[in-house]
N, C-alpha and C positions, 0 to 999 in steps of 0.2 A: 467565214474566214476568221481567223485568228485574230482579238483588238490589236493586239500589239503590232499588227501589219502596217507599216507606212510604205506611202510611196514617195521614194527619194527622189525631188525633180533638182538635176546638176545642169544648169544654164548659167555662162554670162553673161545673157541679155536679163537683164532686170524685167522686164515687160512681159518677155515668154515667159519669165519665173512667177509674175504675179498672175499671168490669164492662168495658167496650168493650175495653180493655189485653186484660182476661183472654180476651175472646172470642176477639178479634181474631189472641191470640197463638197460639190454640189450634188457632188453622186454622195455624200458620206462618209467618203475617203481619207484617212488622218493622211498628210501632206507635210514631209520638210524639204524645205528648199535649202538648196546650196550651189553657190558662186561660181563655183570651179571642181573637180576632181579632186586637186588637191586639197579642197576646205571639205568635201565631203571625208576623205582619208585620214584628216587631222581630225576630224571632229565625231567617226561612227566605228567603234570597234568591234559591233554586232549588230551586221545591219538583218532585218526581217521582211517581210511585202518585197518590194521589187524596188526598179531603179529607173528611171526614168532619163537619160542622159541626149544633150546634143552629144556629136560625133563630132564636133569640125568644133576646138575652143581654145584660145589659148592656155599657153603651159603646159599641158597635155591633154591631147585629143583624146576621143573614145576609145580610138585602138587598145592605146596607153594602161588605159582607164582601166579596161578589160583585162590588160595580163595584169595591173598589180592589185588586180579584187581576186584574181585566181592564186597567186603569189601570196595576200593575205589566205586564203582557205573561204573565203567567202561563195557561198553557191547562190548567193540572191540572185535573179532572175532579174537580167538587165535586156531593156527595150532602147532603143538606139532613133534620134530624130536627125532627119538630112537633110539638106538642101539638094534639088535636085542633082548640080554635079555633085555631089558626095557621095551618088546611091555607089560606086564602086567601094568607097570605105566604108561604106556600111555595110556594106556583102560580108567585106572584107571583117567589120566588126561580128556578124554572125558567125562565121568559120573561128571566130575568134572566143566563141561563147554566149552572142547577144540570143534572144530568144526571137525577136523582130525587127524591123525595124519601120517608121514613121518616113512618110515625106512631106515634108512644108510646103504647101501650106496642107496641114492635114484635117481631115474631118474628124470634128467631136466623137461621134460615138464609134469612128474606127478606133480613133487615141483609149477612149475609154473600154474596148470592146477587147483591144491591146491590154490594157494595162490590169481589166476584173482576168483575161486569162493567165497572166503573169502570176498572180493573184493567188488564182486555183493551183498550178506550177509548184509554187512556194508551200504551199498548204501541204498539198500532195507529198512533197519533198522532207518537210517536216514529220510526216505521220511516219514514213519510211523510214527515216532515220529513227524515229520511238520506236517503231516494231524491230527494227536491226538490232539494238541495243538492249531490246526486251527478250531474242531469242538469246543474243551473243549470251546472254547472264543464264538463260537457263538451260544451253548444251554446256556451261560450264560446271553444271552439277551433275554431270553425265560422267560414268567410269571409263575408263580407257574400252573396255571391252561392249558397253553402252555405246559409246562413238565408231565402234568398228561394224558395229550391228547399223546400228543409222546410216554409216555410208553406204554400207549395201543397201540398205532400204533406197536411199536416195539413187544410186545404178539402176534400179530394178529388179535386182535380185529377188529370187524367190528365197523362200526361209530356209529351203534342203541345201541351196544353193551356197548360201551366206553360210551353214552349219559346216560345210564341205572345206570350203576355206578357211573358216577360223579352226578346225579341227573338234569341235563341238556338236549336241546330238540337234535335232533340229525343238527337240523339245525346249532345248535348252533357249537357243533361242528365238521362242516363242514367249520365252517370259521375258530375257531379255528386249525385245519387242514391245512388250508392254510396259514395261519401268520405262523404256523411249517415250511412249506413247504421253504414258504419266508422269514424268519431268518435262517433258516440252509442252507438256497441256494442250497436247492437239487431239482433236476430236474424228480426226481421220488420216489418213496416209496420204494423201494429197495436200492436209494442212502439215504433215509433216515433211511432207518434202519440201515446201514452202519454207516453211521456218528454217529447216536445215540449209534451202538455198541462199536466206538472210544471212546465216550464219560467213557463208563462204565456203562452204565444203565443196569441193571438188569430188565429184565418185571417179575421176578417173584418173586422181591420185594415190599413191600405193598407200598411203597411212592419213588418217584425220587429221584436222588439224587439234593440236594442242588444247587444253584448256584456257 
């Protein structure tokens, strides 16, 4: 996982915020605690790793919690801890974005077995957004006529097919096919369909989208 990964433990109880510290650290884990929701908001304007939150705390609960890290743009991976009456808000926190949720008194290595897959989550989510970013840049050095050619690659068009509709001999493209092939750096038509689906191309809208 990535060092820069913490896991954010949001508890008012002082007591759960120092066992979690100790657990957390035990695995390895970089650990910040924080008070309340609200002192986690004032104090993380990029948070990374995952979030470790009660659901039931003063000044605002998890629900709360929840819409205003999606309200920021935040996609951290929040795990949700309950007291037994609360598993209905905590349901109610996954429908809401949580990824799990904990019940008190919970077992060690559920919590931690929670929190390395949050973990992987986060990682995973990270790598996605480099590879989105890495294709969006290189369909942008693609011609208009280059991007017409790809969407039909990406429908499934055959090459006579895609020649038919743009009004062009299928020779033609077949080269345009490969300058595709050779700006998107894909090594096959399956990694190109991938990358084009990164990109956001729709094949079963009438024009590409933009550069």
């Amino acid at each position: 996982m990535p060092s820069e990964a913490i896991v954010h433990v949001v508890d008012d109880d002082l007591a759960v915020r120092q066992s979690l510290s100790f657990l957390l650290a035990s695995e390895g884990l970089p650990v910040r605690l924080h008070e309340s929701a609200l002192a986690f908001l004032d104090a993380v304007t990029a948070p990374s790793g995952c979030v470790l939150t009660d659901v039931r705390m003063p000044g605002m609960d998890g629900i709360e919690f929840l819409r205003r890290l999606r309200e920021r743009g935040f996609a951290v991976p929040v795990i949700v801890m309950t007291g037994h009456a609360d598993v209905p808000m905590a349901v109610e926190a996954m429908r809401q974005g949580a990824v799990d949720f904990i019940e008190k008194p919970f077992d060690d290595d559920m919590l931690l077995a929670s929190v390395h897959s949050a973990l992987k989550l986060q990682e995973q989510q990270t790598e996605r957004d480099g590879q989105m970013t890495e294709a969006q840049a290189r369909l942008e050095g693609l011609s208009e006529r280059e991007r017409q050619v790809l969407k039909g690659l990406v429908a499934g068009k055959a090459n006579k097919v895609i020649a038919y509709d743009l009004g062009i001999s299928p020779r033609t493209v077949e080269i345009y096919r490969a300058n595709v092939m050779t700006k998107m750096q894909a090594g096959s038509l399956s990694e190109l369909v991938r990358l084009a689906l990164l990109t956001g191309i729709d094949p079963g809208s009438s024009t590409p989208p933009a550069p």
